[in-house]
C-alpha positions in Angstrom: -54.8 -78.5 -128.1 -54.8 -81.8 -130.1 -51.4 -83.4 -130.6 -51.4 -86.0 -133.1 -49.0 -88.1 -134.9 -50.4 -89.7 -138.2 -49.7 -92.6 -140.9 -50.6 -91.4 -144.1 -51.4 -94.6 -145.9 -53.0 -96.5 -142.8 -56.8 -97.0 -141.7 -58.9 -94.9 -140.8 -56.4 -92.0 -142.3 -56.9 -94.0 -145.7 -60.7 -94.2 -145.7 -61.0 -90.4 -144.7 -58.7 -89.4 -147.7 -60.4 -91.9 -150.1 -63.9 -90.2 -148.7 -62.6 -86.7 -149.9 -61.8 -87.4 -152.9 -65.3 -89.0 -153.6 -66.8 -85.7 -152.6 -64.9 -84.2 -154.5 -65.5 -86.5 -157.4 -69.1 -86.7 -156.7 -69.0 -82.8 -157.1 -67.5 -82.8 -160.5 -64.0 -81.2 -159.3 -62.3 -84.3 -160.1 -61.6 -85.2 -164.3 -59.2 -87.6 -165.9 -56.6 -86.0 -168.6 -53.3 -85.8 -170.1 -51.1 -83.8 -168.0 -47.7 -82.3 -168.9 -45.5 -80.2 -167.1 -42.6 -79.6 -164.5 -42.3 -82.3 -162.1 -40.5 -81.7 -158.9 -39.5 -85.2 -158.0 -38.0 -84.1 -154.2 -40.5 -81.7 -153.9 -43.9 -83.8 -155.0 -45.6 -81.8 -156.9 -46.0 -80.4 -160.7 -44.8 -76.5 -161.3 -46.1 -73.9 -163.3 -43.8 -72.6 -165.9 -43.9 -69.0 -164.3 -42.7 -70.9 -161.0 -39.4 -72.7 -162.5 -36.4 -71.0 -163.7 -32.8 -72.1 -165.2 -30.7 -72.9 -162.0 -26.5 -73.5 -162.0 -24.9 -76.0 -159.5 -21.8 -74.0 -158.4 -20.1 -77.1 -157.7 -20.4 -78.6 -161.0 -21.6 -76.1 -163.6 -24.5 -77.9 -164.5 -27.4 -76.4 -165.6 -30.8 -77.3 -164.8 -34.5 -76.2 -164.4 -35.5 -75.6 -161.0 -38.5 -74.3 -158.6 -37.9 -70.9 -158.0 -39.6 -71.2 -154.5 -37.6 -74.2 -153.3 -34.5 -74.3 -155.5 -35.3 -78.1 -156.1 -34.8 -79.8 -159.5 -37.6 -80.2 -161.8 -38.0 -82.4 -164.9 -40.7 -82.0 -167.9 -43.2 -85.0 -167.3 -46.2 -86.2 -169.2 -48.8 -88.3 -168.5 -52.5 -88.8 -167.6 -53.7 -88.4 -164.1 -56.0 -87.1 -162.3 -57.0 -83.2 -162.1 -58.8 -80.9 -159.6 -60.9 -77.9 -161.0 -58.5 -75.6 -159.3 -59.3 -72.7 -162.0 -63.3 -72.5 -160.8 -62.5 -71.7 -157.3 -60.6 -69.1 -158.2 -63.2 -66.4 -157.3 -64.2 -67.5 -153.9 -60.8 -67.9 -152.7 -60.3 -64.1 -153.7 -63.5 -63.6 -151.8 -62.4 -65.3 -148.9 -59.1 -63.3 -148.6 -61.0 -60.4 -149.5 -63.4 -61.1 -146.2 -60.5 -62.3 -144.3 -57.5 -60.2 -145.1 -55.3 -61.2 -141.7 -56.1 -65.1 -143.0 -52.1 -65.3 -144.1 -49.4 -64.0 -141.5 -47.5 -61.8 -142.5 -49.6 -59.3 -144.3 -46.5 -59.6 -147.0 -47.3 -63.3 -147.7 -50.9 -62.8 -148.1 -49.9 -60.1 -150.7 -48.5 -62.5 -153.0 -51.0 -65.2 -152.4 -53.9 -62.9 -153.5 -51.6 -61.9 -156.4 -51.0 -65.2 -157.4 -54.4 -65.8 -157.3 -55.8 -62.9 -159.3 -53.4 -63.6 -162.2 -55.1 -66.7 -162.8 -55.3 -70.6 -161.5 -54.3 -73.8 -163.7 -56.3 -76.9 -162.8 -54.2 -79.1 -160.4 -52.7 -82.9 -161.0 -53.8 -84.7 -158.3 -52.9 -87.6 -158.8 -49.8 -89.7 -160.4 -49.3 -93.2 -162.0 -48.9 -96.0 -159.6 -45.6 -97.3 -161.6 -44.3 -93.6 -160.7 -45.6 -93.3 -157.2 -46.8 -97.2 -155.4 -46.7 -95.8 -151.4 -49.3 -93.8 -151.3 -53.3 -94.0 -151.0 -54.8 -95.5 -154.1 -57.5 -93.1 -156.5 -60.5 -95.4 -155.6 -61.9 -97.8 -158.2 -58.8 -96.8 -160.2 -56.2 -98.5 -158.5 -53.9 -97.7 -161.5 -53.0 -94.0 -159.9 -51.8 -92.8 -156.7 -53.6 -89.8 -154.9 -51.3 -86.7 -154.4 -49.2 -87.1 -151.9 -50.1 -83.2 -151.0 -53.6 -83.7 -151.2 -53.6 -86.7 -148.9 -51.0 -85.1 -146.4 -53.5 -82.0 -146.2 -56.7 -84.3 -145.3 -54.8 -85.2 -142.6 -55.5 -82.2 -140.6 -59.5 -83.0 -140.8 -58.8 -86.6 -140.3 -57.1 -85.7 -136.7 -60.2 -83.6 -135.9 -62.7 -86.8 -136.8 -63.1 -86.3 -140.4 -65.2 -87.4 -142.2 -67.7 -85.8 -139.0 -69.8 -88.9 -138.8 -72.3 -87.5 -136.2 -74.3 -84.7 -137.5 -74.4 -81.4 -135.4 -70.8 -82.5 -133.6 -68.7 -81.5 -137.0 -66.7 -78.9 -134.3 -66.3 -81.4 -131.5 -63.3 -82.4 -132.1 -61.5 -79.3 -133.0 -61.9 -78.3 -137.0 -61.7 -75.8 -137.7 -58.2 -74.7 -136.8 -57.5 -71.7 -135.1 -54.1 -71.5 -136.7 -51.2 -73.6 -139.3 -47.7 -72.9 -138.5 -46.5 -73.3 -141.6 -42.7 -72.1 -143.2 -42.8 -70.1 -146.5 -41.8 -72.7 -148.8 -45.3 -74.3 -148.2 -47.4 -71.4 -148.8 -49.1 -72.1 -151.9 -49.8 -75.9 -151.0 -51.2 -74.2 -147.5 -52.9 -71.1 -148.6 -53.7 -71.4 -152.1 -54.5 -75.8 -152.7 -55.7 -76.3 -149.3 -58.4 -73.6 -148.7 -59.0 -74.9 -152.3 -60.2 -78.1 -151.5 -62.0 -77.2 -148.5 -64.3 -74.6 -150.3 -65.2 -77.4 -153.0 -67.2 -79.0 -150.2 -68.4 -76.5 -148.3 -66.1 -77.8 -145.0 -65.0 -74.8 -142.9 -61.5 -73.4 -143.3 -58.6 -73.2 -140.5 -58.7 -69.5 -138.9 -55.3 -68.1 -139.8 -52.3 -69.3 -141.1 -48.7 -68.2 -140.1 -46.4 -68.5 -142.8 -42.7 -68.1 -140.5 -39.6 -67.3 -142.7 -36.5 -69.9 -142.5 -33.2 -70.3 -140.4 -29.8 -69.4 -143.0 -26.2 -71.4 -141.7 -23.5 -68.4 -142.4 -26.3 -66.3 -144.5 -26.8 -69.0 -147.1 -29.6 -71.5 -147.4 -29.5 -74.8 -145.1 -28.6 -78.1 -147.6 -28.5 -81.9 -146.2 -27.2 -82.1 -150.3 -24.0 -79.5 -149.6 -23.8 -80.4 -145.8 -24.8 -76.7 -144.5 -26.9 -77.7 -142.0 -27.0 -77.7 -137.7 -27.5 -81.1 -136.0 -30.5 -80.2 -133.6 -29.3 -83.5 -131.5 -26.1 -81.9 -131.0 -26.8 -78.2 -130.3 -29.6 -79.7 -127.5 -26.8 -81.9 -125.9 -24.7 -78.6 -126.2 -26.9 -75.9 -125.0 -29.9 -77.8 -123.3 -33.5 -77.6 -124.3 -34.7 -74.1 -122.6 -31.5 -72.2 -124.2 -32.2 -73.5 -127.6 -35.6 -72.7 -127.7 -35.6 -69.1 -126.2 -32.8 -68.6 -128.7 -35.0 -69.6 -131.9 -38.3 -67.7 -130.0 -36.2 -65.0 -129.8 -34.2 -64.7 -133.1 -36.2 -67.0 -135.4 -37.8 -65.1 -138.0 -41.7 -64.6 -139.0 -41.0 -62.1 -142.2 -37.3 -62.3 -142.8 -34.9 -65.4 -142.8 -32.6 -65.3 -139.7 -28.8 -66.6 -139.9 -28.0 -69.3 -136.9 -24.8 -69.0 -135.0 -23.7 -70.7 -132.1 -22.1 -67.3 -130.9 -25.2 -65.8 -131.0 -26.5 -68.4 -128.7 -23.9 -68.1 -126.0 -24.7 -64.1 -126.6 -28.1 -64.4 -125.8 -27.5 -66.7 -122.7 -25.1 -64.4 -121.1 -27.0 -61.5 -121.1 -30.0 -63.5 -119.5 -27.5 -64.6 -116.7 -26.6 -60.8 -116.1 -30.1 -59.1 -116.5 -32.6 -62.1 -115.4 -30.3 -64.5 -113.0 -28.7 -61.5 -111.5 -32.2 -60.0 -110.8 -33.6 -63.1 -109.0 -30.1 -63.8 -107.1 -30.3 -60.2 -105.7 -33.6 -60.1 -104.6 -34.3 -63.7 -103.1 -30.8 -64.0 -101.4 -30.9 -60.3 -100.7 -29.8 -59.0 -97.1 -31.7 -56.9 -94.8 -35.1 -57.7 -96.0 -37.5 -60.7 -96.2 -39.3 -61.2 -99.4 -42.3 -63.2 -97.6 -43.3 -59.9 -95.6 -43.0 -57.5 -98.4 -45.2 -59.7 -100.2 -47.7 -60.3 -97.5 -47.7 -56.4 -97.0 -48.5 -55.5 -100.3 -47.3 -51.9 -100.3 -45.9 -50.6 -103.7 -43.3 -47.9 -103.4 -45.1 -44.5 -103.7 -42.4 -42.5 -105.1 -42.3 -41.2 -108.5 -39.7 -44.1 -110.0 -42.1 -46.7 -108.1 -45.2 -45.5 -109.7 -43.3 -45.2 -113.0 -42.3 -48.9 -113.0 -45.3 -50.1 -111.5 -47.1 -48.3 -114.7 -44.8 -50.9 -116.8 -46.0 -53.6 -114.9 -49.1 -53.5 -115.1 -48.8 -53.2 -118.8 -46.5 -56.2 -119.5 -49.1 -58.7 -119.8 -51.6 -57.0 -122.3 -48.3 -56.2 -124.3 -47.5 -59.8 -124.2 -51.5 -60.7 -125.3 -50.7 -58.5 -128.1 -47.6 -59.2 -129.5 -48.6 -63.3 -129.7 -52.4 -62.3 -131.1 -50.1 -60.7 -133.5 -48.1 -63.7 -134.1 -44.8 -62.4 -133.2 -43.8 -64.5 -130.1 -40.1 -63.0 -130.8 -41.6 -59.6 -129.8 -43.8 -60.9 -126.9 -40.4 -62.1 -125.2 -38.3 -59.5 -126.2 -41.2 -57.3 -124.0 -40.7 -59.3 -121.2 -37.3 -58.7 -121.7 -37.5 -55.2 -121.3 -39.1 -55.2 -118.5 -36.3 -57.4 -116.5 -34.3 -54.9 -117.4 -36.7 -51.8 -116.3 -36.9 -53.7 -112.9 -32.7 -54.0 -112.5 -32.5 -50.6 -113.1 -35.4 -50.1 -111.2 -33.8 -51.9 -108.3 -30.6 -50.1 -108.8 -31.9 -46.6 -108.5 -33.9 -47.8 -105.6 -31.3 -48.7 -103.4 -33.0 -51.1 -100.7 -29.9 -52.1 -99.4 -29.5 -48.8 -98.5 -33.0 -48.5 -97.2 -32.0 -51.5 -95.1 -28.7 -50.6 -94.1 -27.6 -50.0 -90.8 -25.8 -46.5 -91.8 -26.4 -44.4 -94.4 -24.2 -44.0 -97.7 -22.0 -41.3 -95.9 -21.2 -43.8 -92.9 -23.4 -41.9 -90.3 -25.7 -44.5 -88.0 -28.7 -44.6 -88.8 -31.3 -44.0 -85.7 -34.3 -46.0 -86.3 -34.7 -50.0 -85.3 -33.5 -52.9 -87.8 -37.1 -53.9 -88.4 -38.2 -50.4 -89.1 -35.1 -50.0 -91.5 -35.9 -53.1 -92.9 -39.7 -52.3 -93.4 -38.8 -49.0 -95.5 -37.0 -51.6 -98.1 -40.1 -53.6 -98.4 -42.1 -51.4 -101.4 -39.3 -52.2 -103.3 -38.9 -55.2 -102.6 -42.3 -56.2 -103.4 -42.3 -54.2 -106.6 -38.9 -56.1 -107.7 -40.5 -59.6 -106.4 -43.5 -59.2 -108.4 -42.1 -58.1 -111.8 -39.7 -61.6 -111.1 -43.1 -63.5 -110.2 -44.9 -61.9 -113.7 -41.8 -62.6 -116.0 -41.2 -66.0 -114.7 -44.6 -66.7 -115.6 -44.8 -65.0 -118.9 -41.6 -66.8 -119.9 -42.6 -70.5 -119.0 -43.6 -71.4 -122.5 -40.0 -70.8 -123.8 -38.1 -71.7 -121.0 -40.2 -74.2 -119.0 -37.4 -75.9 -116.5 -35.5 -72.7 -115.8 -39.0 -70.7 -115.0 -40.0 -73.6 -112.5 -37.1 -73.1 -110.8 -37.5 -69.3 -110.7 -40.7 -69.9 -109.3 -40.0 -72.3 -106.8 -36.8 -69.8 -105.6 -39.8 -67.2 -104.8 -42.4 -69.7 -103.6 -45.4 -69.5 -105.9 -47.6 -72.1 -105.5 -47.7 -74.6 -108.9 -51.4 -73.5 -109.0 -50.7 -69.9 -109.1 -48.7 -70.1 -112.0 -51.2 -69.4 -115.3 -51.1 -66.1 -117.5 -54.4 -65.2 -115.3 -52.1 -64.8 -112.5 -49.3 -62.5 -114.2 -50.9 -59.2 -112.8 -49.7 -57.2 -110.3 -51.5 -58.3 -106.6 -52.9 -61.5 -107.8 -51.3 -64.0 -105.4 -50.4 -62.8 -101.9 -49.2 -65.8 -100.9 -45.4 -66.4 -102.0 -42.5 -65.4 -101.0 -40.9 -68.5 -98.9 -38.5 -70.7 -101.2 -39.6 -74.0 -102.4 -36.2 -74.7 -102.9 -32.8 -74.2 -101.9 -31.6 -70.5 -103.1 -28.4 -72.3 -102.9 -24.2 -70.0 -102.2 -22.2 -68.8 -104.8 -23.1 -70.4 -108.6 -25.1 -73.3 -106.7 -28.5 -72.8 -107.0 -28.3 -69.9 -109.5 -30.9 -69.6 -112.6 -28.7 -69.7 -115.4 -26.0 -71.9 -114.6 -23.3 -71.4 -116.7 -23.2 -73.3 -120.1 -21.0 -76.7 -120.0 -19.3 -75.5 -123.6 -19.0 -71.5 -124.1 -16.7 -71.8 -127.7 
């Protein structure tokens, strides 16, 4: 993974976008001409008349043109700039979705984009007067316009992987091109229209896929700094804590459809992972009667119909994750995991090791057998239970690191036994003694309960 944090207007990020556009240039995409069209100001970029519409402010009554995709204001602009022969690459991009139809995620979005596509491509402004735009990266040897502040932004993916590739036969070393843009759907045509644009004029390779995930609504309407409907991330963190917030959003956020934030919904969602998940652990690690540790070290898995049922499940839960996130839908890889906490509680329940364990049966009557051998007829349960913690815990550290490690220290597993390889049934024998307190009472629990619950 590369993790990168870039200056758009600083060196080398500036010689690399200056470098494209020679290419480009050099290639005979680039061509000076009177533009005139809609200008989206807030938004950067020109609009197509089929992409603008008349738009009301509520509020005021006033009537405007705006970008049907982003609800911005636009404003009729003319001018000469810059343009990119956008139009001329309009049949290889329809070849390239054509050889690569899972290229945009989901399959809906890369509907429209080939539609868009097929009914025909206008060649592209890329670039606008320095007197209207003076921050950005100058055009070079015309230091009169500005590049477009899109096209520059967009170079900065190659410029993070080396770009321009100055060593010949290393192009891939440093990680172009991407295996996949997270991108939200507002972006789409910048993303998966302009971008795979450019990198098809000089032959460069394009990123591998590109998820285009749907947006977050505040009381089912569109989130607005201008009308104050928004959620103060600072605030819902110091709130909820990092791990809650972000297996709410993994869990509700949208990929297709928009999903409507609530802080309801969050408390909702935390509760029910203190009864299923917390509850789960709690029972099993401070459990009486039986020791985790020699279940473990056993190995035996319950041989009873139920047991065989759920180990079935278990064995299946990480392939079903592997799926659902090839799939990009991590919202359906946790709700999996999910499901299978609850399998194993009711698992547990209609396993009864406590009774297995106990020193009489459920009508009172003593039970004849030694403590140890009592105890050793709960262990197949046990083990089954511990395991599907162990694999869950694991499976859910990328959504809810800090609460996972401490589920994973509560059983024991070893910080090197802790990597999706290991979240199959049998592969680490070694657990089962606390690294950590399992605490009394709420101290020590998983899920704590929330410091604000209104």
């Amino acid at each position: 993974m590369f993790v990168g944090f870039a200056m758009r207007t600083t060196s080398p990020l500036k010689f690399a976008v200056q470098h494209f556009w020679l290419m480009l240039s050099e290639r005979g995409y680039i061509y000076s001409s009177k533009h005139e069209g809609w200008y989206s100001v807030s938004d950067e970029t020109f609009y197509p008349p089929s992409a603008i519409h008349l738009a009301l402010d509520p509020s005021t009554g006033r009537k405007f043109m705006a970008s049907r995709e982003t609800g911005k204001e636009v404003e009729w602009t003319s001018e000469v700039n810059y343009h990119f022969r956008l139009s001329s690459l309009r049949d290889r991009l329809l070849q390239w979705y054509a050889d690569n139809p899972e290229f945009v995620q989901p399959s809906t979005r890369m509907q429209d984009v080939v539609q868009q596509v097929t009914a025909g491509l206008s060649d592209l402004s890329v670039s606008r007067p320095v007197e209207r735009l003076s921050w950005g990266i100058p055009v070079p040897d015309d230091p009169s316009q500005t590049i477009y502040v899109w096209l520059d932004a967009l170079i900065n993916y190659l410029t993070k992987a080396n770009y321009p590739f100055q060593i010949p036969g290393q192009e891939h070393a440093a990680g172009w091109p991407a295996d996949l843009h997270v991108i939200g759907k507002d972006i789409v045509r910048f993303h998966c229209i302009y971008w795979p644009a450019f990198l098809l004029a000089l032959d460069l390779p394009l990123p591998k896929q590109i998820m285009t995930h749907a947006h977050w609504t505040l009381g089912r309407e569109k989130m607005s700094k201008s009308t104050g409907n928004v959620v103060n991330p600072f605030f819902a963190l110091d709130r909820f804590g990092s791990d809650t917030m972000r297996y709410y959003l993994v869990r509700d956020g949208g990929v297709k459809d928009d999903s409507d934030y609530d802080n309801e919904y969050i408390i909702d969602r935390y509760r029910v992972l203190q009864n299923t998940f917390g509850n789960l652990v709690t029972r099993v690690v401070r459990g009486k009667g039986w020791n985790v540790r020699r279940a473990v070290e056993s190995g035996q898995v319950d041989e009873s119909a139920r047991g065989q049922q759920h180990l079935q499940y278990l064995n299946n839960i990480s392939s079903t994750v592997d799926h659902w996130m090839a799939q990009l839908q991590p919202g359906e890889a946790l709700k999996s995991v999910l499901e299978l906490v609850n399998q194993t509680n009711h698992y547990m329940q209609s396993s009864s090791p406590w009774t297995l364990a106990a020193r009489t049966d459920e009508h009172g009557i003593p039970k004849t057998f030694y403590k140890p051998l009592r105890a050793l007829k709960a262990d197949p349960v046990i083990y089954l239970c511990a395991e599907s913690i162990r694999i869950c815990a694991i499976l859910l550290q990328p959504v809810m690191p800090e609460r996972m490690k401490h589920v994973l220290d509560l059983m024991g597993v070893d910080e090197g036994r802790r990597m999706f390889r290991d979240a199959v049934v049998g592969a680490d024998r070694e657990y089962g003694v606390p690294k950590v307190d399992v605490g009394r009472g709420r101290t020590g629990v998983v899920f704590p309960p929330l410091t604000s619950e209104f």
